[in-house]
C-alpha positions in Angstrom: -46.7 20.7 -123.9 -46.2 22.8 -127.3 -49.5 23.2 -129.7 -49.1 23.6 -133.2 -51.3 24.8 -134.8 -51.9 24.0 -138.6 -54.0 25.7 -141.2 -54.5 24.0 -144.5 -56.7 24.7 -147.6 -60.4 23.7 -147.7 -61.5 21.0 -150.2 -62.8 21.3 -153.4 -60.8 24.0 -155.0 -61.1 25.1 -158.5 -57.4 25.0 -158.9 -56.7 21.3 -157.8 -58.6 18.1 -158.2 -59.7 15.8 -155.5 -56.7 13.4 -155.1 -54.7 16.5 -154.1 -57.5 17.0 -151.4 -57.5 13.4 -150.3 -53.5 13.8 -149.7 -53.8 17.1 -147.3 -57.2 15.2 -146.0 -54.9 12.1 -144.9 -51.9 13.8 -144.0 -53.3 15.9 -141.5 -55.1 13.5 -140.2 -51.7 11.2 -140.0 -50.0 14.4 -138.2 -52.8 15.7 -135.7 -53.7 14.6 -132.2 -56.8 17.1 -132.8 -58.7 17.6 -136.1 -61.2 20.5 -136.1 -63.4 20.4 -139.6 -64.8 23.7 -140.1 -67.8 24.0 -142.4 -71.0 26.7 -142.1 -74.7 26.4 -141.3 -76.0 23.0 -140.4 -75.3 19.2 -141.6 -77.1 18.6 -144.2 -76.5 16.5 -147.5 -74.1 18.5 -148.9 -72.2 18.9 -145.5 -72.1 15.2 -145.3 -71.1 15.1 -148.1 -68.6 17.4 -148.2 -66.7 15.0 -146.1 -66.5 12.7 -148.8 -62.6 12.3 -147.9 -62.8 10.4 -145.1 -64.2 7.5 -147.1 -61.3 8.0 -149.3 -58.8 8.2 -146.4 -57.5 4.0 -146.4 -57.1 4.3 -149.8 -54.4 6.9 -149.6 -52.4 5.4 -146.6 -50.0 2.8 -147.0 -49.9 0.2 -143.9 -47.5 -2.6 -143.0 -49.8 -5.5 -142.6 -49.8 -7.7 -139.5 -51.7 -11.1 -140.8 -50.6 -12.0 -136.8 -52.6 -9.2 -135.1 -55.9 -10.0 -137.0 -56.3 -6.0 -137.4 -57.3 -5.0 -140.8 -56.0 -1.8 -142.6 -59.1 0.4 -141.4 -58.3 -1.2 -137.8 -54.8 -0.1 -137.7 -55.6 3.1 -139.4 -58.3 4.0 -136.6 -55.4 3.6 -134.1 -53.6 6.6 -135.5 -56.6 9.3 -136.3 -56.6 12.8 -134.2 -59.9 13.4 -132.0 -62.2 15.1 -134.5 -64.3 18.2 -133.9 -66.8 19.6 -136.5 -67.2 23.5 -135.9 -70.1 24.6 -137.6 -70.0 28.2 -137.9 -73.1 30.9 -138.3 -75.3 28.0 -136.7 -78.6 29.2 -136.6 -81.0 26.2 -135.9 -82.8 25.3 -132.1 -81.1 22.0 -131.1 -84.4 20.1 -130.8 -85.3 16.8 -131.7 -88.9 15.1 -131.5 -89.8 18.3 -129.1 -86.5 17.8 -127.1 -83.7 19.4 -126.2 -80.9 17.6 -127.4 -76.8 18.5 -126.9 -74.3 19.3 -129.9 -73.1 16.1 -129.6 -76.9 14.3 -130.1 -77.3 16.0 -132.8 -74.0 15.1 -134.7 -74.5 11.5 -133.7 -78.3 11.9 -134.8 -77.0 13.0 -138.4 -74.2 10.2 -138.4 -77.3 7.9 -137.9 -79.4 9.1 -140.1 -76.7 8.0 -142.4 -76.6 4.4 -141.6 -80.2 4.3 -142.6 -79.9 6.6 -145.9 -80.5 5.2 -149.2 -77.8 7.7 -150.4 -74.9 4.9 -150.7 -72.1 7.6 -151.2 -73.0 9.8 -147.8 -73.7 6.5 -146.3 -70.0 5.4 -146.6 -69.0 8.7 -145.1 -71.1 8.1 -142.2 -69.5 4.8 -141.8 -66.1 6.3 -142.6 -66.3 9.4 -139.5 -67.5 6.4 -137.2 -64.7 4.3 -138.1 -61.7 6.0 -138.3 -63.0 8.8 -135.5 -64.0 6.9 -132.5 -63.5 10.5 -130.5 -65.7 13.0 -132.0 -68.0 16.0 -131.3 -69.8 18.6 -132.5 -69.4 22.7 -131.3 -72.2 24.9 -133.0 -70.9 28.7 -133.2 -73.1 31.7 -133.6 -73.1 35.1 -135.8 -70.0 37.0 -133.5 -72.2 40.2 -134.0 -75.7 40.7 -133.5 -75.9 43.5 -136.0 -75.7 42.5 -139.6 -74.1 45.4 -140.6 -71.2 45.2 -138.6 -70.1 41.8 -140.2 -68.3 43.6 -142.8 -66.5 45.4 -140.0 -65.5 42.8 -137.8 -61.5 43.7 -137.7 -62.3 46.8 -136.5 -64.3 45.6 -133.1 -62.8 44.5 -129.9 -63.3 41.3 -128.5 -66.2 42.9 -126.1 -68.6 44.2 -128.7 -68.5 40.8 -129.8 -71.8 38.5 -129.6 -71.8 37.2 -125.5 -72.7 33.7 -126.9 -70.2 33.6 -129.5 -67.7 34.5 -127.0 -68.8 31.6 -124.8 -68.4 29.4 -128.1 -64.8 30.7 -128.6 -64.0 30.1 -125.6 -65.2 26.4 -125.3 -63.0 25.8 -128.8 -60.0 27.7 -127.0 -59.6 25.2 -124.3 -60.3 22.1 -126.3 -57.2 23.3 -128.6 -54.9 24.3 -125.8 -56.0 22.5 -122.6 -57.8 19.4 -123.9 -55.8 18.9 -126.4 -54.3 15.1 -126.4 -50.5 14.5 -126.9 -49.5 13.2 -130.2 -48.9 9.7 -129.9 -47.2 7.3 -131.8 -47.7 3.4 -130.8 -49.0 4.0 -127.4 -46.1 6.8 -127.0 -46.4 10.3 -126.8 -43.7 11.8 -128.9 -41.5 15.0 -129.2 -40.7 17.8 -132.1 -38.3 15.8 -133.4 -40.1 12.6 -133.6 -42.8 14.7 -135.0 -40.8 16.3 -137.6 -39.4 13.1 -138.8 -43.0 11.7 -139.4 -43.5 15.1 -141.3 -40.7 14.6 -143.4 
């Protein structure tokens, strides 16, 4: 199949407000088959957070109800979101927890329930918001792409071999999630085409 690939803005700009965010937010969640959030260092408050649209996300979709089906809006809503991968980039922490080795995965999942615990109400609802509406998730932790400092400000410059082994290994993971593992778009159990796709965009 075709992979598009699409780049949008980060949130929280200084030249919009935050319903403009929510829109792109639920849009390209509407669009995608596979959402990757980028964000840098660890998840933390602020990372959390930082996701603040997802708890917004129901608010800004409009859904044809089915009193029949028993479904409610966030049910019918969860039937349509992408898989979601957070990339956190320049990831410097040792994945441990209580002594032990955990995976990327764990330790997203270990933040997420940290969350349903928290007495921070407004993180708390994005917790229950990334568990809701993205049943497929995971987490890929990427690396400095040079060892040397210094050559971070000269990064265009170097080939893809003087690049940081483990970084490579990271890109690499993140390349065949987009173009191999990738799910097909899918539209009521359907997958569909271009033109489907660029009717829905429309």
């Amino acid at each position: 199949m075709h992979v598009f690939l699409l780049d949008t803005e980060g949130s929280g700009s200084t030249e919009w407000n935050s319903t403009h965010d929510a829109k792109i937010f639920a849009l390209i969640v509407l669009l995608s088959s596979l959402f990757v959030y980028n964000s840098m260092g660890a998840i933390d408050e602020w990372a959390i957070n930082s996701l603040s649209l997802a708890a917004e996300l129901s608010s800004n979709i409009a859904i044809r109800a089915n009193k029949k089906s028993g479904q409610t809006k966030d049910d019918v809503i969860s039937t349509f979101t992408p898989n979601f991968i957070w990339l956190l980039w320049d990831f410097v922490l040792e994945m441990k927890e209580d002594g032990w080795s955990i995976t990327e995965n764990e330790y997203l999942e270990n933040w997420l329930d940290f969350y349903n615990w928290s007495n921070n109400e407004k993180n708390k609802r994005v917790r229950e918001a990334l568990v809701k509406f993205f049943k497929r998730r995971e987490c890929i932790t990427v690396v400095w792409p040079v060892e040397d400092e210094t050559d971070l400000v000269n990064l265009n410059n170097l080939s893809y071999d003087d690049l940081w082994p483990e970084f490579k290994k990271k890109a690499e993971i993140l390349k065949f999630k987009v173009f191999e593992d990738c799910p097909t778009k899918e539209m009521n159990g359907k997958p569909i085409n271009g033109k489907i796709l660029a009717g829905l965009l429309e």
